[in-house]
Every structure is written in structure tokens, then in C-alpha cells.
C-alpha positions as CSV (number, residue, x, y, z in Angstrom):
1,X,-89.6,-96.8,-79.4
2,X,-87.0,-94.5,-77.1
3,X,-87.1,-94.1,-74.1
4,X,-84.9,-91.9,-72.1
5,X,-85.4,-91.7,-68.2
6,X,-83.8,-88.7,-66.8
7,X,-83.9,-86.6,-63.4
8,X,-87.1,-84.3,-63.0
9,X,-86.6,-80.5,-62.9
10,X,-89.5,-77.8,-62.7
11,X,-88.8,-77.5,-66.7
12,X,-90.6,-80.7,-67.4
13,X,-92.9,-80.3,-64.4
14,X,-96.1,-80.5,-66.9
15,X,-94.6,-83.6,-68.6
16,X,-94.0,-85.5,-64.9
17,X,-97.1,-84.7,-64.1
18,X,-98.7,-86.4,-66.7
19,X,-96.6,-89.2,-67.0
20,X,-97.5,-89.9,-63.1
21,X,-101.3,-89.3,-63.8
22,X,-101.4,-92.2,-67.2
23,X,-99.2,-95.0,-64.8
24,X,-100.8,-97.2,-62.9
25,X,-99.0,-95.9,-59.6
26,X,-100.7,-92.3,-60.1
27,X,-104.4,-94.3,-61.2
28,X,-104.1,-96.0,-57.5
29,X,-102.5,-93.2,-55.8
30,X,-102.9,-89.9,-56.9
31,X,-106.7,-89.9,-58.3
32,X,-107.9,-86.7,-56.1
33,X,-108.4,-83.6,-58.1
34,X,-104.9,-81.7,-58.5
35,X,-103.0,-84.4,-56.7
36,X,-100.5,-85.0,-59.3
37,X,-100.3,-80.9,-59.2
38,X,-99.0,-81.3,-55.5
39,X,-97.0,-84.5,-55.5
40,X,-94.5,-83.8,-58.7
41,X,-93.3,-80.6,-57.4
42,X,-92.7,-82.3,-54.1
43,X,-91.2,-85.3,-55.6
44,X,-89.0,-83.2,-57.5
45,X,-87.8,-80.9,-55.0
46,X,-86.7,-84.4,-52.6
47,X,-85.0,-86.1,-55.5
48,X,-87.8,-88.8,-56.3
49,X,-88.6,-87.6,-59.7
């Protein structure tokens, strides 16, 4: 398997999101309805993603 880690932008927004919502961080964390939605654009614009 390859993996390749690279910086978040808005053009992979959809694929951030979903790799936050199927870790275990985003299972204990972000389990409210659209709170991946509202955390990976945030998390993008500060430089965290």
C-alpha cells in the first residue's frame, strides 16, 4: 500500500473530511452531525491539515 501525506487545500476538502470522519481521532472528536464539515475547512485554513 502507498501512502502519501501531503498539505490540505480546499481541492481535497471532501477527501479530508472523510479521512478525519473514518480515524479514530474524528470517531472521539468530531461525531456531531456536520462536524467534520466545520472543522477541515478550519483546519485547513490555520495550517493543521
Amino acid at each position: 500500500m502507498d501512502i502519501r501525506i501531503e498539505k490540505g487545500t480546499r481541492q481535497y476538502l471532501n477527501d479530508c473530511e472523510e479521512a478525519l470522519l473514518n480515524s479514530e481521532l474524528g470517531r472521539k472528536y468530531f461525531t456531531g452531525a456536520g462536524a467534520g464539515k466545520m472543522a477541515v475547512p478550519e483546519g485547513i485554513e490555520q495550517g493543521n491539515l
